[in-house]
PDB file of N, CA, C and O in Angstrom:
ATOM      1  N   UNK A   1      11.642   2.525 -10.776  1.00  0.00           N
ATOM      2  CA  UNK A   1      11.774   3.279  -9.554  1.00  0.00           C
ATOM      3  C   UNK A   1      12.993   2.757  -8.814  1.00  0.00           C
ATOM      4  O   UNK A   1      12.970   1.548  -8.582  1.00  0.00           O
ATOM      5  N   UNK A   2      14.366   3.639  -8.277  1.00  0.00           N
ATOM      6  CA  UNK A   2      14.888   3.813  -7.479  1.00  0.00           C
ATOM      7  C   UNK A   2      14.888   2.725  -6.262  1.00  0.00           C
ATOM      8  O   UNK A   2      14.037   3.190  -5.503  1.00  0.00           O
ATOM      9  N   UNK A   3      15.282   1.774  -5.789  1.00  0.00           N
ATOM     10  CA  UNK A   3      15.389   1.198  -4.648  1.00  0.00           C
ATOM     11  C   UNK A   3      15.956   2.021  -3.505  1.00  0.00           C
ATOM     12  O   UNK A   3      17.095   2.425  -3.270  1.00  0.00           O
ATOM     13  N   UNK A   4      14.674   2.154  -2.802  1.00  0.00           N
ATOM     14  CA  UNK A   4      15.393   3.412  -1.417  1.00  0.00           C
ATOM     15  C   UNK A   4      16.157   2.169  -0.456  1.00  0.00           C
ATOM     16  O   UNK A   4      16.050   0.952  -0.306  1.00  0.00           O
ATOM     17  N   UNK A   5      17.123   3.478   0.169  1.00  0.00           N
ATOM     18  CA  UNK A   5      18.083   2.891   0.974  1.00  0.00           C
ATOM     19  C   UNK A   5      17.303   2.510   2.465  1.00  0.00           C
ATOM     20  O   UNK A   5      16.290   3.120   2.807  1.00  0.00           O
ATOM     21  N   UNK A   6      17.916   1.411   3.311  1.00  0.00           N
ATOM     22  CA  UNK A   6      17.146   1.475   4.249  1.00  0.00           C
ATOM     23  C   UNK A   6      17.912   2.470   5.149  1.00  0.00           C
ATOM     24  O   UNK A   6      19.108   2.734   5.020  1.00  0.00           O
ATOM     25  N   UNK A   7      17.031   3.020   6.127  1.00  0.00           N
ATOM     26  CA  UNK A   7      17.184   3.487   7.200  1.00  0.00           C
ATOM     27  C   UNK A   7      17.899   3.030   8.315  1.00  0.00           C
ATOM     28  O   UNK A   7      18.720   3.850   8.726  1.00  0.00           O
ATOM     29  N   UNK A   8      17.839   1.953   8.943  1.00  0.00           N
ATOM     30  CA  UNK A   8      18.444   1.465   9.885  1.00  0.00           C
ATOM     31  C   UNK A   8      18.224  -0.208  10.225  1.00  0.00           C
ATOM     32  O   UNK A   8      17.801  -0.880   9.284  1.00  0.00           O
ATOM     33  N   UNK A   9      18.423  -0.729  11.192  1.00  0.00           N
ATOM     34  CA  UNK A   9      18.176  -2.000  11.252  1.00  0.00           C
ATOM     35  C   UNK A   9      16.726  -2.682  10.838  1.00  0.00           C
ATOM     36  O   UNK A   9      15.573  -2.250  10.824  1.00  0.00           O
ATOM     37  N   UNK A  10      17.188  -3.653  10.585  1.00  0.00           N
ATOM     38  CA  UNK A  10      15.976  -4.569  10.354  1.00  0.00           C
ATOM     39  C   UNK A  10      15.359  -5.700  10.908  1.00  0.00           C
ATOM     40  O   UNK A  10      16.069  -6.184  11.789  1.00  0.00           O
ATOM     41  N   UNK A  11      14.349  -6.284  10.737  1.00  0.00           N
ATOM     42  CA  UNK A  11      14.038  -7.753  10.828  1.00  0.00           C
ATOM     43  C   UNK A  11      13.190  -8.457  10.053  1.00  0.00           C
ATOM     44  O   UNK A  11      12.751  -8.232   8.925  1.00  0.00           O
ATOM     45  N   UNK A  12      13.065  -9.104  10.609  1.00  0.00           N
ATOM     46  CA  UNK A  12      12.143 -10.732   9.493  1.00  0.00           C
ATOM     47  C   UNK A  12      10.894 -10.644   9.748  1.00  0.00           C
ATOM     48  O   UNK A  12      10.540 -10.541  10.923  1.00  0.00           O
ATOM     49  N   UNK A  13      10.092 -10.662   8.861  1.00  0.00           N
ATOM     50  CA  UNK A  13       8.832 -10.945   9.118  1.00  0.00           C
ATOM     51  C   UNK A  13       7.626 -11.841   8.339  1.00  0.00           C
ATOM     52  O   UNK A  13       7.027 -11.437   7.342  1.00  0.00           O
ATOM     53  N   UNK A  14       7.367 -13.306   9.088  1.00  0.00           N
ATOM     54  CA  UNK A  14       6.655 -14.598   8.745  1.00  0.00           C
ATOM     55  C   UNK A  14       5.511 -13.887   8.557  1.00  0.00           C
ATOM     56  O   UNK A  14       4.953 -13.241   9.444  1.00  0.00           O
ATOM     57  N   UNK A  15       4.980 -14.026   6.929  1.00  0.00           N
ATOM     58  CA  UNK A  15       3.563 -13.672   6.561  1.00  0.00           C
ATOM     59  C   UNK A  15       2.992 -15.155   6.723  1.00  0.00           C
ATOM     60  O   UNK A  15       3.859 -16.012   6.895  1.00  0.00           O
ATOM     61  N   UNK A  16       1.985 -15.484   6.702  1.00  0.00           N
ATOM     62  CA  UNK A  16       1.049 -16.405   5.947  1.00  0.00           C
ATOM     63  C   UNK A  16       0.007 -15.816   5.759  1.00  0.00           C
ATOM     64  O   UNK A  16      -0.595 -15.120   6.578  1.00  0.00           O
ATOM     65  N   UNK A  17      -0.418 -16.154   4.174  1.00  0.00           N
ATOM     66  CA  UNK A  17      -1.284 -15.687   3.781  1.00  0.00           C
ATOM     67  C   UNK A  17      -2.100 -16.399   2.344  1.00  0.00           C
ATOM     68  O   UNK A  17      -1.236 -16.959   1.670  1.00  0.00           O
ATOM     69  N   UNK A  18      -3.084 -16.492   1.889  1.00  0.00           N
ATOM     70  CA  UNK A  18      -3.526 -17.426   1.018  1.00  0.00           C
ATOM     71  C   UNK A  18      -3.290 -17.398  -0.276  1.00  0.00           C
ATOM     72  O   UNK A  18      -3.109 -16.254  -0.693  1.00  0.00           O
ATOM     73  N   UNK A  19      -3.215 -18.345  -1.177  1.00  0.00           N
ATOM     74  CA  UNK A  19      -2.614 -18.264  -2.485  1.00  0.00           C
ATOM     75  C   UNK A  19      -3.214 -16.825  -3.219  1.00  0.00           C
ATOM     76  O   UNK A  19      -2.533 -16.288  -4.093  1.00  0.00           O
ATOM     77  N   UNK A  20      -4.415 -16.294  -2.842  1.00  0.00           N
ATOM     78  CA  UNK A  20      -5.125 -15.388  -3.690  1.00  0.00           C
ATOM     79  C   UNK A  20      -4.551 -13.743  -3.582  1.00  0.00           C
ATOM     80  O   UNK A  20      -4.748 -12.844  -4.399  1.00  0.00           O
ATOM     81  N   UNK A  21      -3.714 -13.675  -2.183  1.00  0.00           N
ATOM     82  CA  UNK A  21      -3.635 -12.523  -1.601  1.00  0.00           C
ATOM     83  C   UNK A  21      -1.890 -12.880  -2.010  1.00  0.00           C
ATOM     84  O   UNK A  21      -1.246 -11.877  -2.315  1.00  0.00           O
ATOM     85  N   UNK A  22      -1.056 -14.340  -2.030  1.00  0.00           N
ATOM     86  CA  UNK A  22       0.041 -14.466  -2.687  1.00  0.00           C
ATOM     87  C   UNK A  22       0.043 -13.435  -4.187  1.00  0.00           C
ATOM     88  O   UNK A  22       0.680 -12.415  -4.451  1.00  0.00           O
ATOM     89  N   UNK A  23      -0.869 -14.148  -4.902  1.00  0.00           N
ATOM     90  CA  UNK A  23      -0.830 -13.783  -6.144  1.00  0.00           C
ATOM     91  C   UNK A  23      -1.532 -12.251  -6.904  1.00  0.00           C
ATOM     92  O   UNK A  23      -1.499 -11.904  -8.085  1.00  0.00           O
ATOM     93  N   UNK A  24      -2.140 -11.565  -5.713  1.00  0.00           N
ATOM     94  CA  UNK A  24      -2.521 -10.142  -5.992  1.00  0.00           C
ATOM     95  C   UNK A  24      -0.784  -9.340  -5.798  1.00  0.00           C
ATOM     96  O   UNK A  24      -0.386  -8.247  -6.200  1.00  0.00           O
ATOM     97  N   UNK A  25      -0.172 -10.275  -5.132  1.00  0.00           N
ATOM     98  CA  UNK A  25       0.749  -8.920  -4.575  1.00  0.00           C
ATOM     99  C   UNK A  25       2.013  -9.370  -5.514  1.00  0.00           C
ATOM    100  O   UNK A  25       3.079  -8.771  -5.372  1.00  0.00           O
ATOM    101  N   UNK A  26       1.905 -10.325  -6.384  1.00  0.00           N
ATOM    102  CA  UNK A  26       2.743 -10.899  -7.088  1.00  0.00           C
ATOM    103  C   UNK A  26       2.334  -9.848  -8.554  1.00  0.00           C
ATOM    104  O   UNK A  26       3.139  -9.361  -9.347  1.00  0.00           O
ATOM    105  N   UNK A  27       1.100  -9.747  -8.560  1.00  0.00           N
ATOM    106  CA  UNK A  27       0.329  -8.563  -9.820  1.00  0.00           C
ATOM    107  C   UNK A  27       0.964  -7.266  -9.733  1.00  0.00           C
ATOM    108  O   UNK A  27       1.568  -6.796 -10.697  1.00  0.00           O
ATOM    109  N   UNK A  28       0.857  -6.650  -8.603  1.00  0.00           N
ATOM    110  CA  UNK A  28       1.427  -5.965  -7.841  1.00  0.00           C
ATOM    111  C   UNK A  28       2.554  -5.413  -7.903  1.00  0.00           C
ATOM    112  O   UNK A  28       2.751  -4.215  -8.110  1.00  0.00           O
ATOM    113  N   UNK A  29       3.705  -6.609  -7.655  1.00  0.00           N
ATOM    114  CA  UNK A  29       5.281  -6.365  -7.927  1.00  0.00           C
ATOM    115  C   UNK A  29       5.253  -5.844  -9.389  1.00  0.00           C
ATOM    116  O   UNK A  29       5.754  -4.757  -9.677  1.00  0.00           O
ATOM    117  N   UNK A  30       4.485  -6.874 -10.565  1.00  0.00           N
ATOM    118  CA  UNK A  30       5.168  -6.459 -11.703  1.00  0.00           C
ATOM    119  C   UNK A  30       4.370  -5.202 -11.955  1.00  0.00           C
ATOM    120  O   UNK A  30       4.954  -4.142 -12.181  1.00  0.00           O
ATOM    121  N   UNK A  31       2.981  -5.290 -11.923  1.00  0.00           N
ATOM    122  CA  UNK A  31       2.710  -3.718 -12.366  1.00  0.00           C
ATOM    123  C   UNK A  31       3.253  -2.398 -11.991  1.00  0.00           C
ATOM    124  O   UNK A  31       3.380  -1.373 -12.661  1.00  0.00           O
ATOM    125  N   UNK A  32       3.569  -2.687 -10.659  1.00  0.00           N
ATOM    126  CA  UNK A  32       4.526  -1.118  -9.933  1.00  0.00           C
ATOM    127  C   UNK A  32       6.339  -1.203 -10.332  1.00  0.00           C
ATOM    128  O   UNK A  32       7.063  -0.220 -10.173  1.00  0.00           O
ATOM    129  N   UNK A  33       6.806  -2.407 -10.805  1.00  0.00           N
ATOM    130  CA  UNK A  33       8.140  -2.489 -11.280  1.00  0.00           C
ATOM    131  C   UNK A  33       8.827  -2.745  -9.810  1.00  0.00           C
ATOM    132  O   UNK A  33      10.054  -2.738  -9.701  1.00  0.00           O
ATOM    133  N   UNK A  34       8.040  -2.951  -8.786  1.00  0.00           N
ATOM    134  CA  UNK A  34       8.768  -3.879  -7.406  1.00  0.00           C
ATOM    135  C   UNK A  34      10.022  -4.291  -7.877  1.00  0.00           C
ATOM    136  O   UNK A  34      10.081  -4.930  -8.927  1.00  0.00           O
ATOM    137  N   UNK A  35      11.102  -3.994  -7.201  1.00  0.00           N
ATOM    138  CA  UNK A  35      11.890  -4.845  -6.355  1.00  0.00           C
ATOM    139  C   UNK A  35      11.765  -6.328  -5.945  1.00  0.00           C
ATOM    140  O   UNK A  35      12.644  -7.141  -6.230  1.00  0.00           O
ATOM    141  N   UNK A  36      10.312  -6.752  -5.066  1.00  0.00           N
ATOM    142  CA  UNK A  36      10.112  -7.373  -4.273  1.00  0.00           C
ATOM    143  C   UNK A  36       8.923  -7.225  -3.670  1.00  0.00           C
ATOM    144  O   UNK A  36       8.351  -6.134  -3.676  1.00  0.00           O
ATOM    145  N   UNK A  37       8.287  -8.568  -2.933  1.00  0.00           N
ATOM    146  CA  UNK A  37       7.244  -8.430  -2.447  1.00  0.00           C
ATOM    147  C   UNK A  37       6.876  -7.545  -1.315  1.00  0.00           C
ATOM    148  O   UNK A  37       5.773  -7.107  -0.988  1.00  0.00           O
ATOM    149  N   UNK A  38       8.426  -7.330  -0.625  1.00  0.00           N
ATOM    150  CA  UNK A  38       8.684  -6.835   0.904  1.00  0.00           C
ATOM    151  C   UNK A  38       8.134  -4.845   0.460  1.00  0.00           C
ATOM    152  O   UNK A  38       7.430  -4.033   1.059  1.00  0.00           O
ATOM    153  N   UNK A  39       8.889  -4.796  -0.803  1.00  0.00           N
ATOM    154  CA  UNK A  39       8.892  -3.342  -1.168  1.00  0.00           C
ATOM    155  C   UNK A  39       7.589  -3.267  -1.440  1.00  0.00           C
ATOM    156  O   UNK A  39       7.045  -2.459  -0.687  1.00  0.00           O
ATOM    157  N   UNK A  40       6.561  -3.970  -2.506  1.00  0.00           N
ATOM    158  CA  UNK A  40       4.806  -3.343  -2.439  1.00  0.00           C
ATOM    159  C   UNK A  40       4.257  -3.709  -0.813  1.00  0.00           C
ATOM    160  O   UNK A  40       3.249  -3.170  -0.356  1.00  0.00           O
ATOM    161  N   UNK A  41       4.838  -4.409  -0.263  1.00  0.00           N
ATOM    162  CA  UNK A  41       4.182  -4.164   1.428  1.00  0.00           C
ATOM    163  C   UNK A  41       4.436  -2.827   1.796  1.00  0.00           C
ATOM    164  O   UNK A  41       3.522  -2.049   2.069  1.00  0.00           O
ATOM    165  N   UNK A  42       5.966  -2.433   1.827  1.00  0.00           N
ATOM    166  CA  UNK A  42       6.113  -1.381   2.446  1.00  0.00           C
ATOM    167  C   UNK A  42       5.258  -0.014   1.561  1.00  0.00           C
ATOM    168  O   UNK A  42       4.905   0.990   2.180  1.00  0.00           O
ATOM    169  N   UNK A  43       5.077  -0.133   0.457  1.00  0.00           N
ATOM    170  CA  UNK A  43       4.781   0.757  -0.216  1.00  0.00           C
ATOM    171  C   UNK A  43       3.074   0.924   0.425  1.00  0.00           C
ATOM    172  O   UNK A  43       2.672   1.943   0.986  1.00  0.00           O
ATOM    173  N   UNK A  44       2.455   0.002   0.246  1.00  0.00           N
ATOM    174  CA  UNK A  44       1.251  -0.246   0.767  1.00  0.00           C
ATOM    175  C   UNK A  44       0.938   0.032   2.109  1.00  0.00           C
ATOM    176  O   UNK A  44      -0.123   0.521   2.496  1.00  0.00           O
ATOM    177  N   UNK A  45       1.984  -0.326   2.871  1.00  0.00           N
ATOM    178  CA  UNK A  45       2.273   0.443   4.166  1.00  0.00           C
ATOM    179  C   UNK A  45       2.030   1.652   4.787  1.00  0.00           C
ATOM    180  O   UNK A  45       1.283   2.040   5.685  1.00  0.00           O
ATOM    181  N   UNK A  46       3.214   2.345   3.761  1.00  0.00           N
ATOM    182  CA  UNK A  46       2.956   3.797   3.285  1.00  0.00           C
ATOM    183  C   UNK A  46       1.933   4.554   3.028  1.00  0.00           C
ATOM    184  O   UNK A  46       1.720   5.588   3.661  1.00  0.00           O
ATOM    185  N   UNK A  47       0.957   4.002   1.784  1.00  0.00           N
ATOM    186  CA  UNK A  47      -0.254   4.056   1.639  1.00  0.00           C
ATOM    187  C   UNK A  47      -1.234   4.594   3.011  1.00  0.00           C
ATOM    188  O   UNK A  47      -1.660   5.670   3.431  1.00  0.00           O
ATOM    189  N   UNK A  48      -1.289   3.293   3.367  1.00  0.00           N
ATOM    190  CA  UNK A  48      -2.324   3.036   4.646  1.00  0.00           C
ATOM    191  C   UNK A  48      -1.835   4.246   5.488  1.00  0.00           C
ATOM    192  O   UNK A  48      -2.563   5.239   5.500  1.00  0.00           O
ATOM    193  N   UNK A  49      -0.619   4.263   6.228  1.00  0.00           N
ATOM    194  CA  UNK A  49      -0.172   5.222   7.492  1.00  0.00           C
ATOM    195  C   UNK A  49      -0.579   6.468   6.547  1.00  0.00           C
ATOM    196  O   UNK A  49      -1.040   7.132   7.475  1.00  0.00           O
ATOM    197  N   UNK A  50      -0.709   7.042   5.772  1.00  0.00           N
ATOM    198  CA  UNK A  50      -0.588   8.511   5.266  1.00  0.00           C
ATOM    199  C   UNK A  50      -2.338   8.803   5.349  1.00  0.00           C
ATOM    200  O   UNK A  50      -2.766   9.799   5.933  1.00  0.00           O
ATOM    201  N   UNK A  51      -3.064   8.009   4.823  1.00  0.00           N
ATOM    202  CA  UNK A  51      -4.315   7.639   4.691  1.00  0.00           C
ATOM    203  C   UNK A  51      -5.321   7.790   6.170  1.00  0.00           C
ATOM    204  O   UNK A  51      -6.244   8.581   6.363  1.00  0.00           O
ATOM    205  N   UNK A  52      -4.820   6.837   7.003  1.00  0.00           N
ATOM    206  CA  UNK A  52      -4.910   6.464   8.270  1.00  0.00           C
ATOM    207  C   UNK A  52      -4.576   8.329   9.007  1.00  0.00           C
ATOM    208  O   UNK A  52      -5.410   8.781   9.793  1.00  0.00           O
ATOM    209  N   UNK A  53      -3.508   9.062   8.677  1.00  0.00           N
ATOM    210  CA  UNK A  53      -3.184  10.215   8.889  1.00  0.00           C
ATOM    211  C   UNK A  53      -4.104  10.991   8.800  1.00  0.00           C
ATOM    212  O   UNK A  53      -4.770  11.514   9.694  1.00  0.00           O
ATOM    213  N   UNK A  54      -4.156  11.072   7.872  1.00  0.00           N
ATOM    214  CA  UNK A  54      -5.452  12.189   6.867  1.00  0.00           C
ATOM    215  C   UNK A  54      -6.790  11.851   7.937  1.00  0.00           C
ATOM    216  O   UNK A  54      -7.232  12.805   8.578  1.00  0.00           O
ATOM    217  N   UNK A  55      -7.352  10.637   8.097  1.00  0.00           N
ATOM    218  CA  UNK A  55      -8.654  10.218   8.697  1.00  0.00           C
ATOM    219  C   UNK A  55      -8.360  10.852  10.047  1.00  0.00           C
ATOM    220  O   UNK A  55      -9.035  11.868  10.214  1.00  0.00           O
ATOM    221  N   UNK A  56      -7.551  10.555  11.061  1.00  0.00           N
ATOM    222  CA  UNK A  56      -7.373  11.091  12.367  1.00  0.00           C
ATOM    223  C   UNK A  56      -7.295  12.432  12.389  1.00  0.00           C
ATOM    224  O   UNK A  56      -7.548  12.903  13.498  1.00  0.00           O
ATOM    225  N   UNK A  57      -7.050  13.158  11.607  1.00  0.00           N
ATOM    226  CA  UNK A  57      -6.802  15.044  11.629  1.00  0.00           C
ATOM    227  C   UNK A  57      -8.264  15.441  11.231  1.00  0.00           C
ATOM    228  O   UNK A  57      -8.724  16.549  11.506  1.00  0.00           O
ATOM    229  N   UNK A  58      -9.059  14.347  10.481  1.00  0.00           N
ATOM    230  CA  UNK A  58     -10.372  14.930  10.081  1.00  0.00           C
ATOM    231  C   UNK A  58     -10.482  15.167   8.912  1.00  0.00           C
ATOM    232  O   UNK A  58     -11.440  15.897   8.656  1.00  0.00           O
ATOM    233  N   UNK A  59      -9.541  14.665   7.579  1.00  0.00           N
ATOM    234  CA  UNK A  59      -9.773  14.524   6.602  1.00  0.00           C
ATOM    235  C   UNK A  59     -11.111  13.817   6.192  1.00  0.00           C
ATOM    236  O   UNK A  59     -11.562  12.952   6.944  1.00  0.00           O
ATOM    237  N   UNK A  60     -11.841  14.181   4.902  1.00  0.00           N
ATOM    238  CA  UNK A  60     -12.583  13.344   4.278  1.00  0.00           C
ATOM    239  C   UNK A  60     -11.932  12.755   2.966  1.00  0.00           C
ATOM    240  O   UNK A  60     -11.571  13.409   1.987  1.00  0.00           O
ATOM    241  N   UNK A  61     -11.850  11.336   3.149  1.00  0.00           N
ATOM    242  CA  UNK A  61     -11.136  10.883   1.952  1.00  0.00           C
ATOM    243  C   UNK A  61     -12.054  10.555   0.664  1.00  0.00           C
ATOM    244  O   UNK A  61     -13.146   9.990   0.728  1.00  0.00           O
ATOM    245  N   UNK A  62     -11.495  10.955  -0.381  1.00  0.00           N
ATOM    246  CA  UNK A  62     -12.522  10.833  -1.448  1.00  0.00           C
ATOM    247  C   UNK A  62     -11.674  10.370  -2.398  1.00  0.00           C
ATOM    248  O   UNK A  62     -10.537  10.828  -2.515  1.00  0.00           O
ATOM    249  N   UNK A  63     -12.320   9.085  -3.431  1.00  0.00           N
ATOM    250  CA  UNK A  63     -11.696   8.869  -4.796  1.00  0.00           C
ATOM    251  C   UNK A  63     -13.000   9.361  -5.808  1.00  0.00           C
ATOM    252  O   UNK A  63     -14.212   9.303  -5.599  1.00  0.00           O
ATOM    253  N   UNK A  64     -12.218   9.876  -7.011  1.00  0.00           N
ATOM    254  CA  UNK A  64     -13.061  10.514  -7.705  1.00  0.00           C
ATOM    255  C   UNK A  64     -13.133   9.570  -9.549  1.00  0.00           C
ATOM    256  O   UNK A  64     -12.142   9.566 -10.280  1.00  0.00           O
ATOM    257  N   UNK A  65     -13.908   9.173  -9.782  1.00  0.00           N
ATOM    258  CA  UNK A  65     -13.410   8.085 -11.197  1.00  0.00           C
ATOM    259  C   UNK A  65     -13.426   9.087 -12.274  1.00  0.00           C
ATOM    260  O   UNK A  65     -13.812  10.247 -12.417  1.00  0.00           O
ATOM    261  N   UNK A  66     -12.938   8.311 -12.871  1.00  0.00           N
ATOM    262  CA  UNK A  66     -12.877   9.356 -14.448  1.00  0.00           C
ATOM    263  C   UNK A  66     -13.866  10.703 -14.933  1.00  0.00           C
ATOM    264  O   UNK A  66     -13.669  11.850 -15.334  1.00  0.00           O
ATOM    265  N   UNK A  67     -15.193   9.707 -14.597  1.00  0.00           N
ATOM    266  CA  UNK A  67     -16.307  10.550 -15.129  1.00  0.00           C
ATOM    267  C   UNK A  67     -16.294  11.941 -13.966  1.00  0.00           C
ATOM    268  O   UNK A  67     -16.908  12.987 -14.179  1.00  0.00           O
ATOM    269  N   UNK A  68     -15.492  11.679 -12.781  1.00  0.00           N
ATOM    270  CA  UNK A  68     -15.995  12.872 -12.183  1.00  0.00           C
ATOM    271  C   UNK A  68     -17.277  12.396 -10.733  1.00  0.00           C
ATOM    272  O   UNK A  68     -17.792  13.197  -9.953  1.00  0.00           O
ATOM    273  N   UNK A  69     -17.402  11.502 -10.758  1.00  0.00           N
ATOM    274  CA  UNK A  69     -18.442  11.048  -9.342  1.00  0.00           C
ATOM    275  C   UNK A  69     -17.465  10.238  -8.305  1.00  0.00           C
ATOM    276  O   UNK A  69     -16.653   9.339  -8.524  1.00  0.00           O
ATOM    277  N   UNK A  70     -17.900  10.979  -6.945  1.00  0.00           N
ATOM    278  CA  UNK A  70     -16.760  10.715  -6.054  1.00  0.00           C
ATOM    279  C   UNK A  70     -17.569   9.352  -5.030  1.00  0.00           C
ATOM    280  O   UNK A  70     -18.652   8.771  -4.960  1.00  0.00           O
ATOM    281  N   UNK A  71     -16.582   9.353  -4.541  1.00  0.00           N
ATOM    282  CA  UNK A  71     -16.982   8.148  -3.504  1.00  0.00           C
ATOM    283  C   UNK A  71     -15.883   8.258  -2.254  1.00  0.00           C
ATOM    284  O   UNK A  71     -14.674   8.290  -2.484  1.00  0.00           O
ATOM    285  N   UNK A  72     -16.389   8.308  -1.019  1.00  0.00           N
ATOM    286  CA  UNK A  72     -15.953   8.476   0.185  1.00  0.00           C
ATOM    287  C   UNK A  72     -15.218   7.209   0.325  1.00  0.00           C
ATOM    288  O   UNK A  72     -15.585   6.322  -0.446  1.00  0.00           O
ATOM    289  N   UNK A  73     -14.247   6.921   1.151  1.00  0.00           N
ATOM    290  CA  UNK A  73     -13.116   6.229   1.531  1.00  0.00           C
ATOM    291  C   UNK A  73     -13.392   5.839   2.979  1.00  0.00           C
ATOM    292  O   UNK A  73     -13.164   6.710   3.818  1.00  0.00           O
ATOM    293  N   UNK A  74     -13.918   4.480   3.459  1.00  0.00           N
ATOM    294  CA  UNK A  74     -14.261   4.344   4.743  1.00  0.00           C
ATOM    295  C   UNK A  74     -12.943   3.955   5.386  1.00  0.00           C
ATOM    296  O   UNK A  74     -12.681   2.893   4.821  1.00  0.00           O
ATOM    297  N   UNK A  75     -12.319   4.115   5.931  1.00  0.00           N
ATOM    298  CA  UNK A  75     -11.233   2.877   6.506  1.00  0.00           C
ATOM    299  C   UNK A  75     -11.550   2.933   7.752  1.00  0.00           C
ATOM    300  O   UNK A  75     -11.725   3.970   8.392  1.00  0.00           O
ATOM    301  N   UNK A  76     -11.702   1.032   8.438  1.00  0.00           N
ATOM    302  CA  UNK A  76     -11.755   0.389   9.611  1.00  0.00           C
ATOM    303  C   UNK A  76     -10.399   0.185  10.517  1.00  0.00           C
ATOM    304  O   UNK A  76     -10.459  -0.407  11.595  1.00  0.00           O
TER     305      UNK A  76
END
């Protein structure tokens, strides 16, 4: 995937976070072909705000598994 251009200015931002949540997003980079850790944040980011979207308009979010049985999507 394409490295998108940024938009406009930037800044820094100090995570801390624990070796376990280090190393999910390290899984992460290589399975999605990341750039970088910064890019599956933002991607994940993305995720969430579109998601988060859908819930406020009154979407019902649903994942559906292979077999076909769905399961509702709570987000807090």
């Amino acid at each position: 995937m394409p490295r998108i251009a940024k938009a406009g200015p930037t800044s820094r931002l100090n995570l801390e976070m624990g070796q376990t949540v280090r190393d999910r997003l390290e899984a992460l980079r290589n399975e999605t072909n990341a750039d970088s850790l910064a890019e599956v944040i933002r991607r994940a980011l993305a995720v969430y705000d579109y998601l988060w979207e859908q819930k406020a308009a009154g979407a019902q979010l649903v994942v559906k598994d292979p077999k076909g049985k769905e399961r509702e999507l709570v987000l807090l």
